[in-house]
py3Dmol code that shows the C-alpha trace and the ligand (Angstrom):
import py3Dmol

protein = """\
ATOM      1  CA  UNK A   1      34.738  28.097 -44.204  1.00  0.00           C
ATOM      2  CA  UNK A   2      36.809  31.456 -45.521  1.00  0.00           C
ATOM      3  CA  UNK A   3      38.145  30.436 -48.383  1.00  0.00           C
ATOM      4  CA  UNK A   4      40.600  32.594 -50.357  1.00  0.00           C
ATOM      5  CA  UNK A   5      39.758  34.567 -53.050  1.00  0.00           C
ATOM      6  CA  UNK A   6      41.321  33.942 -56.175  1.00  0.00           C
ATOM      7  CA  UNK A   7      41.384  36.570 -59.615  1.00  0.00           C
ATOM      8  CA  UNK A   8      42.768  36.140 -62.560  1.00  0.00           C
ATOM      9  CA  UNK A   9      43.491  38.126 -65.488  1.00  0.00           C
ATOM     10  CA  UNK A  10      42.856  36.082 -68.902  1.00  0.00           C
ATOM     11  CA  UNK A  11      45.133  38.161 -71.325  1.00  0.00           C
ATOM     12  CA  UNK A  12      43.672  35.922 -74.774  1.00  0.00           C
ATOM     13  CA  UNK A  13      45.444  36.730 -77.984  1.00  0.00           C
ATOM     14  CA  UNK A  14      46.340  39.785 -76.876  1.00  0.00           C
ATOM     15  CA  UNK A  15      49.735  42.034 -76.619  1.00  0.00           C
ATOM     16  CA  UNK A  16      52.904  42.121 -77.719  1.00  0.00           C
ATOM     17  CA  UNK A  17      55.980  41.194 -75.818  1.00  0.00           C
ATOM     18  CA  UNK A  18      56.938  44.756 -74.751  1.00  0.00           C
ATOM     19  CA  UNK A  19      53.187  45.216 -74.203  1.00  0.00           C
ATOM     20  CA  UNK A  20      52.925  42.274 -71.704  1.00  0.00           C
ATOM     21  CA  UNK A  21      55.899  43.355 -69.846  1.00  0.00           C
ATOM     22  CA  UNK A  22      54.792  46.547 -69.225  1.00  0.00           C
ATOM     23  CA  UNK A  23      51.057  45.543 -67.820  1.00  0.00           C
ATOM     24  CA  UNK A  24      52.980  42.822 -65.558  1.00  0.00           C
ATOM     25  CA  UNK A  25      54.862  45.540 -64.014  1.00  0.00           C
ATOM     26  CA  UNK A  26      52.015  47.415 -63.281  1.00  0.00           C
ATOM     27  CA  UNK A  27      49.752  44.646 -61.684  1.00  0.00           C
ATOM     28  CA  UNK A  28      52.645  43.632 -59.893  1.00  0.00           C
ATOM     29  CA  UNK A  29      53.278  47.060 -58.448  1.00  0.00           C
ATOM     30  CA  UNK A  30      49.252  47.565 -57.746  1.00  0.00           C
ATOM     31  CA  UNK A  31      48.470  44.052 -57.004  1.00  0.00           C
ATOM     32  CA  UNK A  32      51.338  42.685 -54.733  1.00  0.00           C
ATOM     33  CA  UNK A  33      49.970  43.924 -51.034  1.00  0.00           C
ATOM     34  CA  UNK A  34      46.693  41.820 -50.971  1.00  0.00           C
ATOM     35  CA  UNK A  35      48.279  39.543 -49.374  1.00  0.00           C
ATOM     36  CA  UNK A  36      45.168  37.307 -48.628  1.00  0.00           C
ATOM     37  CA  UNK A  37      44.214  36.532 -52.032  1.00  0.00           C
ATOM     38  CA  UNK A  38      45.622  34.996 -54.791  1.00  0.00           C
ATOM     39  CA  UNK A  39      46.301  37.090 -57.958  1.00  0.00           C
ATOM     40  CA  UNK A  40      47.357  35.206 -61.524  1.00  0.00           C
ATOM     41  CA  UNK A  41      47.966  36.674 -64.792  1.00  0.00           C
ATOM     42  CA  UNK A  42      47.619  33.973 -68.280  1.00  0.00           C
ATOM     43  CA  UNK A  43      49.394  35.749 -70.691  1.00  0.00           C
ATOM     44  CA  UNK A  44      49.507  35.237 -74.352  1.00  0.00           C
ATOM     45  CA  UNK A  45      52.229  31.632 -74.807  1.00  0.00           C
ATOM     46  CA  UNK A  46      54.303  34.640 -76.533  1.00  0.00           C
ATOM     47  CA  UNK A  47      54.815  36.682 -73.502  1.00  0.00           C
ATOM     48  CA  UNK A  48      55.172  33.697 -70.734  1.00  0.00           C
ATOM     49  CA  UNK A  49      58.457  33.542 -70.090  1.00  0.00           C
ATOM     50  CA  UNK A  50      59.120  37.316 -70.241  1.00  0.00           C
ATOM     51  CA  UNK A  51      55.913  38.282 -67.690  1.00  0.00           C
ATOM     52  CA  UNK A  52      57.651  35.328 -65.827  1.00  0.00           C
ATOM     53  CA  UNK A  53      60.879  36.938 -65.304  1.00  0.00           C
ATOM     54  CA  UNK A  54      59.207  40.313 -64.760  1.00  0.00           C
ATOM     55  CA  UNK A  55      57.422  38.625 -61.895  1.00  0.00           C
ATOM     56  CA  UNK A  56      60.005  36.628 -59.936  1.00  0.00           C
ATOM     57  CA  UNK A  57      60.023  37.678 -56.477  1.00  0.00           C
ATOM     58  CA  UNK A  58      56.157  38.728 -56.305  1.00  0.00           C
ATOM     59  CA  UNK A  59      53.277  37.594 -55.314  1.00  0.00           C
ATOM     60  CA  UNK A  60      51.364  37.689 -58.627  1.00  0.00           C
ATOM     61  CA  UNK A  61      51.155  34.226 -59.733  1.00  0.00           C
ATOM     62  CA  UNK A  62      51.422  32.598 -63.721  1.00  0.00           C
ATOM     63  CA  UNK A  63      48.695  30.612 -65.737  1.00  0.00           C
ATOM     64  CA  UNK A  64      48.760  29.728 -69.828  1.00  0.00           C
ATOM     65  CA  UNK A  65      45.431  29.686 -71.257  1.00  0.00           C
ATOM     66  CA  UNK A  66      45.443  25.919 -72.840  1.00  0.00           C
ATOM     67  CA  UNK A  67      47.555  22.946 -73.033  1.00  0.00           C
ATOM     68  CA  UNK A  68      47.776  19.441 -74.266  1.00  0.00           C
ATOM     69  CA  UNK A  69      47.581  16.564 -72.078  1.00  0.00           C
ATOM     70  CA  UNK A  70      50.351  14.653 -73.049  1.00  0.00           C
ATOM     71  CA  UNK A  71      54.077  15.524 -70.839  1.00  0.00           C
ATOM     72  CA  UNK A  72      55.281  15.181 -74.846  1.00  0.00           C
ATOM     73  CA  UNK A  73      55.190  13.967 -78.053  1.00  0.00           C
ATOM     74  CA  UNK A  74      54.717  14.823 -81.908  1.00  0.00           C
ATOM     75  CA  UNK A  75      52.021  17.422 -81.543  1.00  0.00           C
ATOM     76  CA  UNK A  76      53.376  20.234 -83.387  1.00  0.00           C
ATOM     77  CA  UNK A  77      51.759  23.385 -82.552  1.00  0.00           C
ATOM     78  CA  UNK A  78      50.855  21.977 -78.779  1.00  0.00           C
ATOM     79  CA  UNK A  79      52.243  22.563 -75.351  1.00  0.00           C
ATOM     80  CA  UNK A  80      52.833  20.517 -72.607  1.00  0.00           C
ATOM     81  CA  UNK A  81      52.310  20.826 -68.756  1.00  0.00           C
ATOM     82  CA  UNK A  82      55.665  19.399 -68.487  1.00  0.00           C
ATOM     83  CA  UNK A  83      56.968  22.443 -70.511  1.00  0.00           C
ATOM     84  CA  UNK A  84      54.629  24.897 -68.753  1.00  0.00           C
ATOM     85  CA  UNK A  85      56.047  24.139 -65.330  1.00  0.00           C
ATOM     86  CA  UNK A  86      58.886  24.853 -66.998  1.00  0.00           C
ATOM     87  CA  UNK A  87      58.141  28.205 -67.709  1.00  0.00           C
ATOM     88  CA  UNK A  88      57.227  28.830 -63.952  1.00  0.00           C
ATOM     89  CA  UNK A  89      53.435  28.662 -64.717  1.00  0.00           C
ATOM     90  CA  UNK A  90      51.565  27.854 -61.214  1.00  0.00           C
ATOM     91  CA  UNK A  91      47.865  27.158 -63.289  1.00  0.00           C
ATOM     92  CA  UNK A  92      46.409  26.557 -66.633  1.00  0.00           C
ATOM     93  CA  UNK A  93      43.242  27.525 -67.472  1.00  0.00           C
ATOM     94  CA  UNK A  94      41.104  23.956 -69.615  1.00  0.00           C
ATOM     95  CA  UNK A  95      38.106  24.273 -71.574  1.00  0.00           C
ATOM     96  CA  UNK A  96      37.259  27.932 -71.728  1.00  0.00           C
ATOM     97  CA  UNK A  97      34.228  28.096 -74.157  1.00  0.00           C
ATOM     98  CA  UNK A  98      36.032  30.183 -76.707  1.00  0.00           C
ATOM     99  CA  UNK A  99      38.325  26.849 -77.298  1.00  0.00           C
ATOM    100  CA  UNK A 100      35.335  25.059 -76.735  1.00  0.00           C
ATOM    101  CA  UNK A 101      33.176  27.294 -79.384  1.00  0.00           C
ATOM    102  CA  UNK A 102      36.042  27.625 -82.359  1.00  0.00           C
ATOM    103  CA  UNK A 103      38.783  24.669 -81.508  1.00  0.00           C
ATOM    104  CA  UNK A 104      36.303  22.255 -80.618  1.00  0.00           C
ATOM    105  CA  UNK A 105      37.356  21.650 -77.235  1.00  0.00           C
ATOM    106  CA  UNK A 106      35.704  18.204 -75.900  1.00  0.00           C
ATOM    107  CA  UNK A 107      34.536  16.986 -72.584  1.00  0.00           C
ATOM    108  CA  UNK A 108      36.625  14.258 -72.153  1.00  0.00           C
ATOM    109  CA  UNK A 109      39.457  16.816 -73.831  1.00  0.00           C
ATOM    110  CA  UNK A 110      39.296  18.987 -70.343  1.00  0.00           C
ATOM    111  CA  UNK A 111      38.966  15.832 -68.708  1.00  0.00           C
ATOM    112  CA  UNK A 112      42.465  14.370 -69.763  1.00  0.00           C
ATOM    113  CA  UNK A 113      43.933  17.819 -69.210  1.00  0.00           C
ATOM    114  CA  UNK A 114      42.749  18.419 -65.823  1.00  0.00           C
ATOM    115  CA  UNK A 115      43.919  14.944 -65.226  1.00  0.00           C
ATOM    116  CA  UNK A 116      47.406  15.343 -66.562  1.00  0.00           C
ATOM    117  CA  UNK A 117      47.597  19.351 -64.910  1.00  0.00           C
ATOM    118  CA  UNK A 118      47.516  17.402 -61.592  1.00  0.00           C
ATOM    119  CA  UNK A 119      49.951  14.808 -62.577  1.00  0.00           C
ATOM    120  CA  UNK A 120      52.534  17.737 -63.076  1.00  0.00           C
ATOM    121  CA  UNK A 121      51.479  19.752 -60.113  1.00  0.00           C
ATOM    122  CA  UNK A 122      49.997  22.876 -61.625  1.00  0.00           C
ATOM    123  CA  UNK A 123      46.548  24.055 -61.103  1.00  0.00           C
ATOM    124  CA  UNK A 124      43.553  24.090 -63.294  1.00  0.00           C
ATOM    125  CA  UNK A 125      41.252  26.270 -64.175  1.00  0.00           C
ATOM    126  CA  UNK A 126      38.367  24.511 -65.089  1.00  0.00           C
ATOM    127  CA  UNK A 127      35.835  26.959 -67.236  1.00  0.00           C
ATOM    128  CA  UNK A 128      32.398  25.990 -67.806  1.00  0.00           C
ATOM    129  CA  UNK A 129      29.113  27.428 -68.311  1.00  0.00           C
ATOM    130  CA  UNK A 130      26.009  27.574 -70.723  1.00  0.00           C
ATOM    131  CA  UNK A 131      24.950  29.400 -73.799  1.00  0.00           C
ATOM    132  CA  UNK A 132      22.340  32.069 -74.190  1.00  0.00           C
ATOM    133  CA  UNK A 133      20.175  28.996 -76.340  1.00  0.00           C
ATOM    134  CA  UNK A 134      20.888  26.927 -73.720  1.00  0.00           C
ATOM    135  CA  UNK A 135      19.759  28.935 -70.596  1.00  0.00           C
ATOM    136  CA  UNK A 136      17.102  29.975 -72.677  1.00  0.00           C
ATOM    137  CA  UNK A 137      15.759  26.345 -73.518  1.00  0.00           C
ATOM    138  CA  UNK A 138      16.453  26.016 -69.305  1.00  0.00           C
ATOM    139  CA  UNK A 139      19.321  23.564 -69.732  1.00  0.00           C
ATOM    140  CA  UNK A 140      21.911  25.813 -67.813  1.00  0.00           C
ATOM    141  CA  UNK A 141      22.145  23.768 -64.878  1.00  0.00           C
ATOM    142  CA  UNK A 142      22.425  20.572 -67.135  1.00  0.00           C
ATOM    143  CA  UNK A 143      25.315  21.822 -68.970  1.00  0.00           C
ATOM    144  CA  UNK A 144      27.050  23.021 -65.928  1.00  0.00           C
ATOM    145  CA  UNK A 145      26.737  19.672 -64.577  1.00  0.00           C
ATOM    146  CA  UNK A 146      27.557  17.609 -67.721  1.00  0.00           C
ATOM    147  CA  UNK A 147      30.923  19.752 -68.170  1.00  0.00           C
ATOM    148  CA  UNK A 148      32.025  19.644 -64.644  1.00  0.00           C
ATOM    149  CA  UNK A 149      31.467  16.103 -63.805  1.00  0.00           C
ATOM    150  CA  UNK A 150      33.496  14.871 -66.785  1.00  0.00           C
ATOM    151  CA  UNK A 151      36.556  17.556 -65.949  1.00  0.00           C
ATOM    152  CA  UNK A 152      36.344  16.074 -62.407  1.00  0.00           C
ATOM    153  CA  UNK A 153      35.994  12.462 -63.903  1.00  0.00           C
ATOM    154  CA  UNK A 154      39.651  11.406 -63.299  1.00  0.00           C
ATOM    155  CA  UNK A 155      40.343  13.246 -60.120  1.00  0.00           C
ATOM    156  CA  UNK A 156      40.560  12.080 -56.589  1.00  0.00           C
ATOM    157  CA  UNK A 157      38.955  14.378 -53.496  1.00  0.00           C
ATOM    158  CA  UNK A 158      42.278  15.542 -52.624  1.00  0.00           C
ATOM    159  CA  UNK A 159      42.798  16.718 -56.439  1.00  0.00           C
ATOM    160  CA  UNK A 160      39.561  18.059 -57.114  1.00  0.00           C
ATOM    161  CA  UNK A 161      39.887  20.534 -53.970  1.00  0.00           C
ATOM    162  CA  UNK A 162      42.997  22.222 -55.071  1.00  0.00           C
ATOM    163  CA  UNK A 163      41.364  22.411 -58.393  1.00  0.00           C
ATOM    164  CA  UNK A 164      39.411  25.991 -59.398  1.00  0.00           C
ATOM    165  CA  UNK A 165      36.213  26.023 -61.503  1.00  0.00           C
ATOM    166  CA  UNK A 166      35.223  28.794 -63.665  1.00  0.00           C
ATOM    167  CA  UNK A 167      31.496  29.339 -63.793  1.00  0.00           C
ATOM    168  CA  UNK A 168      31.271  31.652 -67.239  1.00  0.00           C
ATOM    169  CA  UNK A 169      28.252  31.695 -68.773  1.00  0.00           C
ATOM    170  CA  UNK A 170      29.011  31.924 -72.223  1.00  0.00           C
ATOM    171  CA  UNK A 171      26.177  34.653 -72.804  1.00  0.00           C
ATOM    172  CA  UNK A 172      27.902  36.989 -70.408  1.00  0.00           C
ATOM    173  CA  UNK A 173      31.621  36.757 -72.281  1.00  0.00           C
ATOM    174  CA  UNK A 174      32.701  39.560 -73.784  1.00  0.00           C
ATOM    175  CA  UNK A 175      29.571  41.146 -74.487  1.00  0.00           C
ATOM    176  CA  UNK A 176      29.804  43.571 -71.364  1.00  0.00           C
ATOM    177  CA  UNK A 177      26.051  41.639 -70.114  1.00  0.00           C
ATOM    178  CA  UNK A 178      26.996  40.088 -66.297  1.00  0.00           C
ATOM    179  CA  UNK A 179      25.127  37.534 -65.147  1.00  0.00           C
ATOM    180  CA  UNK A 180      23.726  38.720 -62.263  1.00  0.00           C
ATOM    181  CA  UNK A 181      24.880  38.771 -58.727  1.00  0.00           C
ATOM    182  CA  UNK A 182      21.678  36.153 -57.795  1.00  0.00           C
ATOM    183  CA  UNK A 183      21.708  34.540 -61.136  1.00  0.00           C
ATOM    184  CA  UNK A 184      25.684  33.619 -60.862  1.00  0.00           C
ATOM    185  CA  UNK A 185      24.858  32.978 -56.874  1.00  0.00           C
ATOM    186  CA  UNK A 186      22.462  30.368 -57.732  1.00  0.00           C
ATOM    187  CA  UNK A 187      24.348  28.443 -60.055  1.00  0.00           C
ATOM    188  CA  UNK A 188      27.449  28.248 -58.206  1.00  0.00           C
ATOM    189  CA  UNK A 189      25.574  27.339 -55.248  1.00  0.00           C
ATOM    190  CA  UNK A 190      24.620  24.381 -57.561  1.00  0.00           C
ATOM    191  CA  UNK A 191      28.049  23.470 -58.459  1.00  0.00           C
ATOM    192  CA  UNK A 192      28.766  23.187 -54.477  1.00  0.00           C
ATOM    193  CA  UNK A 193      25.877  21.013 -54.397  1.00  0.00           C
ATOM    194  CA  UNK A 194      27.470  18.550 -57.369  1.00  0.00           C
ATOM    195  CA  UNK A 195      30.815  18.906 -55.892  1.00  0.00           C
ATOM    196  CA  UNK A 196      29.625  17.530 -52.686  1.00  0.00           C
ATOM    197  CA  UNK A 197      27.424  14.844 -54.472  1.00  0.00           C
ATOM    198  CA  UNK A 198      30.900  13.376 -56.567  1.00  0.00           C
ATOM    199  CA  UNK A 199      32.907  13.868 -53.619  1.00  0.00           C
ATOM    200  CA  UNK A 200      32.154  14.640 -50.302  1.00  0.00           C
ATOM    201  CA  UNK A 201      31.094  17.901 -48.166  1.00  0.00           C
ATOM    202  CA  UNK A 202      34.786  19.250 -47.417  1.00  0.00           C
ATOM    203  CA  UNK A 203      35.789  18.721 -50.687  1.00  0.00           C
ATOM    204  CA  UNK A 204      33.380  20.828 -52.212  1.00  0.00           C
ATOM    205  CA  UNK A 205      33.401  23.592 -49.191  1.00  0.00           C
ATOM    206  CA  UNK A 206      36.860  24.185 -50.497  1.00  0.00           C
ATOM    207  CA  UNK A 207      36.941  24.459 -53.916  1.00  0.00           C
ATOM    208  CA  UNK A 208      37.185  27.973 -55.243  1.00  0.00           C
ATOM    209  CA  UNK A 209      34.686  29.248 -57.711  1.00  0.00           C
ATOM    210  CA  UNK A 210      35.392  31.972 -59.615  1.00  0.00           C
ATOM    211  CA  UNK A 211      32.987  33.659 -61.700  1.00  0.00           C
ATOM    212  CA  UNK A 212      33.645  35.147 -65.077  1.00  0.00           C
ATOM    213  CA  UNK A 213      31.664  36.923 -67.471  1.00  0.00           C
ATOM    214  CA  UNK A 214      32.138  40.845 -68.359  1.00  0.00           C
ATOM    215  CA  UNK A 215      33.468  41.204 -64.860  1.00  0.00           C
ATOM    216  CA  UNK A 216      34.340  45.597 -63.931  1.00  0.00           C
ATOM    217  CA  UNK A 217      35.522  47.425 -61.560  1.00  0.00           C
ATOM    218  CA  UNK A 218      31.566  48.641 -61.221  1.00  0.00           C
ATOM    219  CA  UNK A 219      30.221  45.206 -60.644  1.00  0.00           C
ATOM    220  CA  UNK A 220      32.561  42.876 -58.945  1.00  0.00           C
ATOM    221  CA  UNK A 221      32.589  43.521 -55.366  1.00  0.00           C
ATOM    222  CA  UNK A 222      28.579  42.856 -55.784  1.00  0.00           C
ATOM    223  CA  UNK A 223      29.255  39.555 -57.417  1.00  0.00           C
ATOM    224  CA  UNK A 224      32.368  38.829 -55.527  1.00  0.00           C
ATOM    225  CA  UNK A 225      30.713  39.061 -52.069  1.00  0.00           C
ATOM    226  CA  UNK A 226      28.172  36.368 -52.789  1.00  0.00           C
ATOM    227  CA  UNK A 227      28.796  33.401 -50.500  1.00  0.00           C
ATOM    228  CA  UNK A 228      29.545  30.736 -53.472  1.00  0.00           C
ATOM    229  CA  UNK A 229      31.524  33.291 -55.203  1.00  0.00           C
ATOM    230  CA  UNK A 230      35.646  33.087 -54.956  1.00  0.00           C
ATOM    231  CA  UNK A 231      36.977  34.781 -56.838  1.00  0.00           C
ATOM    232  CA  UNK A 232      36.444  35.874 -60.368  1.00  0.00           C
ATOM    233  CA  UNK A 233      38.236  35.049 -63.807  1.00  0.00           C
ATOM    234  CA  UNK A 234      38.552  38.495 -65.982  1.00  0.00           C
ATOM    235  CA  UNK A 235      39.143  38.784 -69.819  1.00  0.00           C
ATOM    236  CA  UNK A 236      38.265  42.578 -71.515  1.00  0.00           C
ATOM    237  CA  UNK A 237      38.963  44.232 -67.787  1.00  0.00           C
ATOM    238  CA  UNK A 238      42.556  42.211 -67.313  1.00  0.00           C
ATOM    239  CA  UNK A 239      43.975  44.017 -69.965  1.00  0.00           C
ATOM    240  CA  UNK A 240      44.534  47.633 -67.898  1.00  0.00           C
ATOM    241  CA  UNK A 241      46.054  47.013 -64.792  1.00  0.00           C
ATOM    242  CA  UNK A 242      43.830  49.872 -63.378  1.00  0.00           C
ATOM    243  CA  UNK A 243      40.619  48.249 -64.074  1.00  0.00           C
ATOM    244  CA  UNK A 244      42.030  44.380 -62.583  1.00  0.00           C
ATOM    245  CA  UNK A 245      43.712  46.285 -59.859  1.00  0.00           C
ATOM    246  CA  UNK A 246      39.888  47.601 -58.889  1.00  0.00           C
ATOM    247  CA  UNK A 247      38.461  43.823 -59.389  1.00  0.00           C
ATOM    248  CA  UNK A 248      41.247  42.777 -57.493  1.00  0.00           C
ATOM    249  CA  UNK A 249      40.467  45.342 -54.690  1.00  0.00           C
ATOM    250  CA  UNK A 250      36.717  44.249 -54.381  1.00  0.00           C
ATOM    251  CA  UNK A 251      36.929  44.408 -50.499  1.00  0.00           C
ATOM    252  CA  UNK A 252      38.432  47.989 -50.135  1.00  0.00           C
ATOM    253  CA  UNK A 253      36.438  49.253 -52.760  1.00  0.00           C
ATOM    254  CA  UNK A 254      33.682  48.351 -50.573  1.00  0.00           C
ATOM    255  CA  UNK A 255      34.713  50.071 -47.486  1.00  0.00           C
TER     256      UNK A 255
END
"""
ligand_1 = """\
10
PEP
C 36.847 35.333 -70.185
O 37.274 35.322 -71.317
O 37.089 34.383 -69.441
C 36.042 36.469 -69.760
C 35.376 36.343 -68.655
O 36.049 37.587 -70.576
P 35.356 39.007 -70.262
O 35.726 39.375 -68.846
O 35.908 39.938 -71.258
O 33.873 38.792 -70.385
"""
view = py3Dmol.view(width=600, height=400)
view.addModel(protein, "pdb")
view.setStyle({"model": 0}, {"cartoon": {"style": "trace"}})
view.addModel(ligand_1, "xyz")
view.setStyle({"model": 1}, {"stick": {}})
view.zoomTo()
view.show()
């Protein structure tokens, strides 16, 4: 089954208002004619509803990088998926390791998120992925399967295919070291695999899986052309619309 790749730019802490608008403008204008694959942009929560605006009207779709669980309440310094529908945001990525690492992002955390995410109708992004220790000590594909079964814990088939997993190994974050095309292969061959085990054979055929970890122009069409690869999720390479606009443009760059 073709399923349809999906890449997405992870902004982090990064930019200033002005500075958001004007990189939205130029994925938009470089990104908007692939027009069968899904492109998404997570701003900082600063520039949201600006990069929103600046996007109406194209194809380039809108994620936030965290949110709480709860549609509202007293917990001041949160957001809700209530209020990030709101905003026009289509997906939110849960449980990327650098909340995991330094906010102490939990398991069952991710879980309740990805369950409330589909209550409100926006997609999740649902990172995951080992350490260096832990791929070392040969624990990668425990982790993997630890963090994925609880963020699928509340979901039903229907729910869980919609949903998009991030394989990142945390190793390969920021640190310019890809996993490679086999290594990443393998494991999200084995995610398929669990996928199928929770739910059933369809469900897991169409879930995306997008790889992230020091993703570039040079090496994504490699990694993006493996069969169990979707798509990819992009942090230090997002942040110049030239370089995404190449990541984005894995096929042609092929040809
Ligand atoms: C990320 O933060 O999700 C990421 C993959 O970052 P980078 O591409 O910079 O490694």
């Amino acid at each position: 089954m073709a399923r349809r790749p999906i890449i997405a730019g992870n902004w982090k802490m990064h930019l200033s208002i002005a500075e958001s608008l004007a990189l939205a403008s130029e994925v938009r204008d470089r990104c908007s004619r692939f027009r069968d694959r899904d492109v998404v942009v997570a701003p900082p929560l600063t520039s949201l509803y600006a990069v929103k605006e600046r996007l109406a009207d194209s194809r380039i779709q809108l994620a936030a990088q965290n949110c709480h669980w709860a549609a509202q309440g007293a917990y001041t310094g949160e957001v809700s998926p209530t209020q990030l529908k709101d905003l026009g945001c289509t997906h939110v990525i849960v449980g990327h390791s650098e909340r995991r690492q330094y906010f102490g992002e939990t398991d069952e955390w991710v879980s309740r998120k990805v369950r409330s995410l589909h209550d409100h109708d926006l997609v999740p992004i649902i990172c995951i992925g080992e350490t260096l220790e832990q791929r070392e000590a040969g624990d990668t594909m425990s982790v993997v399967s630890t963090q994925l079964e609880a963020a699928l814990a509340a979901l039903s088939g229907d729910e869980a295919r919609t949903s998009v997993v991030a394989y990142e190994p945390v190793w390969a974050i920021g640190t310019g070291r890809n996993a490679t095309p086999a290594q990443a292969q393998e494991v999200h061959a084995a995610i398929r695999r669990l996928i199928a085990k929770r739910f059933d054979a369809s469900v897991a055929d169409a879930v995306r899986i997008q790889y992230g970890g020091s993703v570039k122009p040079e090496n994504a069409a490699e990694l993006l052309t493996q069969p169990d690869i979707d798509g990819a999720l992009v942090g230090g390479a997002s942040l110049k619309s030239d370089s995404f606009a190449r990541i984005v443009s894995f096929r042609e760059e092929l040809a």
